[in-house]
N, C-alpha and C positions, 0 to 999 in steps of 0.2 A: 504494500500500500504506500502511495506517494505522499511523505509527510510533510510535500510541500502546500499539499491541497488546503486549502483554505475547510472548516468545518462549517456542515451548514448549520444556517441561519434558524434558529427555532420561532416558524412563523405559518401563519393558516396558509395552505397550499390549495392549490385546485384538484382535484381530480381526474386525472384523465380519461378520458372514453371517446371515442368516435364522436369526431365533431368538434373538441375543446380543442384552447390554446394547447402546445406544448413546453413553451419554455416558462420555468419556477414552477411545472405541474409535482403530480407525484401517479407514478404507476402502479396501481396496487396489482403485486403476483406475489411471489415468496416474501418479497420484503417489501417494503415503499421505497419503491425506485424514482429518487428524485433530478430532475432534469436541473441539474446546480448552475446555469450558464451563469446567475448572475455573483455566486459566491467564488467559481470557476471558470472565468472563460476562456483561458489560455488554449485547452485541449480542444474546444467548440472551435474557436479562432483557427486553430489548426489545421482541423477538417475542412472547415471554410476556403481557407489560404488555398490547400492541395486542391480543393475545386475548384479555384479561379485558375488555379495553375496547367490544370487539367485544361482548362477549356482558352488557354492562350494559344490555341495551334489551331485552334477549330475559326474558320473563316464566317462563317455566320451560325448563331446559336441558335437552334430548335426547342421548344420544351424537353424533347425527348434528349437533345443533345445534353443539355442540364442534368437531366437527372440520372445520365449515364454518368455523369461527370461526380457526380453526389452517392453513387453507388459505388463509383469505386474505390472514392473519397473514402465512404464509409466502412469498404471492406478493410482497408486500408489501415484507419484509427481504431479499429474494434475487430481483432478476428474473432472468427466461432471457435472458441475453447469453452469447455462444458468444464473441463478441470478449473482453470482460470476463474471462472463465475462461481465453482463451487469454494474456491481455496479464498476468495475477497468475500463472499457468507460469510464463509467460516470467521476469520480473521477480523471481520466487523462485530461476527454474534460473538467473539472474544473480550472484544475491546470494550464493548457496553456490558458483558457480565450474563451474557445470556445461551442458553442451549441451542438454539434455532431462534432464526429472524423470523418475525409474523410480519403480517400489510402495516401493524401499525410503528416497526423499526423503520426507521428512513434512513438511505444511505446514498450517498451521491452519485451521479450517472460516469462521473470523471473517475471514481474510481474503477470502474469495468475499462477502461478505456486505456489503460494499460495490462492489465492482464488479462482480460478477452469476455466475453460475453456466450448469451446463446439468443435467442431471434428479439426477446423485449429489450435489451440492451441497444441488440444493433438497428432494431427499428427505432428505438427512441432516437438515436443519433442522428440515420439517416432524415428522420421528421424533424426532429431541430436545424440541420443543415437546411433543410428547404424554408423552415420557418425565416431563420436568419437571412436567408435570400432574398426573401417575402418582403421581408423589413428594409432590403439595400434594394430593396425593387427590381432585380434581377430575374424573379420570376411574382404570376400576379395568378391565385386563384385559393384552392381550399388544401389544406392538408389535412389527413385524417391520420389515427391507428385503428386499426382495423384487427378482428381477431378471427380467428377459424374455430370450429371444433375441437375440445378435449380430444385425445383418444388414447388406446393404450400405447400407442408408441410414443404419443407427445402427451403426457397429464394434463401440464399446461395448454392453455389456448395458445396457439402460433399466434404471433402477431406481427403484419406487415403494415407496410406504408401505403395511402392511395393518398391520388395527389391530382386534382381537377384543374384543371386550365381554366380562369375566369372567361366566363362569354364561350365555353368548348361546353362539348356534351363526351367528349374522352377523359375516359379516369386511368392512370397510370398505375400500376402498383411494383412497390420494389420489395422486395422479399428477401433473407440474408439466405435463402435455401433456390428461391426460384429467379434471379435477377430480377428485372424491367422488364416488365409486361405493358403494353406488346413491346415485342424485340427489334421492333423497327419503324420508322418516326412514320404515323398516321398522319401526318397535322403538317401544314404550310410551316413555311418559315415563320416566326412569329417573333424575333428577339436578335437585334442588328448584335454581330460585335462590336466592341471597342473599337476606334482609330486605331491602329499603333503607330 
């Protein structure tokens, strides 16, 4: 755990579910996964940066092109480690005094974010990467998380990202299992590059 992380803030959070903001939320699954961007944003900033960076070679940018670019931003800041996710539980339900984390332990998104995650981690990042864009206005419409079915191979509900185009009737979804769906840009140009 990086103990340069700033510790979160003790203060009412939102909720997340299909449809709400993401960034200062909290994810309830094993533990209250909170989206810490504003106690920590260096590691958000990050994924940001590798996404502009990503998309400095791309001669004009698509919605789709964007969130190829945020996908692999994302893959990138947060791999899928199931060890990683279990061993930062563990290590948190240490540090507060406790056996297992419940929804009502909160714990910062920045900490998975060095030692890896499994699909609610890497979706929250990828959804805050889009949100953050939202806000520099690099992209314009809704972001959601989204969940699937229980089942016995996943207890948890998967949970991916969908992401609407303002004024479009296409919804995007990125998934840390299925990429960017659809896998190839539907949609007009919709977003000039930069001059360089």
């Amino acid at each position: 755990m990086n103990s340069l992380l700033v510790p979160l803030e003790t203060r009412e959070r939102h909720v997340i579910r299909s449809g709400t903001g993401i960034v200062g939320g909290v994810l309830l699954a094993r533990a209250g996964i909170v989206v810490d961007f504003d106690e920590n944003p260096d590691p958000y900033l990050e994924v940001l940066a590798n996404v502009r960076q990503r998309l400095e070679w791309e001669d004009v940018w698509s919605t789709h092109t964007i969130l190829k670019a945020v996908r692999g931003a994302t893959d990138r800041s947060i791999p899928y480690d199931p060890r990683g996710y279990q061993r930062t539980l563990r290590q948190e339900a240490e540090r507060i005094g406790v056996d297992n984390l419940t929804p009502e332990n909160q714990i910062g998104l920045s900490q998975f974010m060095e030692s890896g995650g499994i699909c609610h981690q890497w979706a929250l990042v990828g959804a805050t990467t889009i949100e953050l864009l939202q806000r520099g206005g690099e992209l314009s419409g809704s972001v959601s998380l989204e969940s699937g079915q229980p089942n016995e191979a996943h207890p948890d509900r998967h949970v991916m990202v969908d992401f609407t185009e303002a004024g479009q009737e296409q919804t995007y979804t990125l998934s840390i299992n299925g990429g960017l769906y659809p896998p190839f840009d539907p949609a007009p140009l919709t977003h000039a590059a930069p001059i360089r």
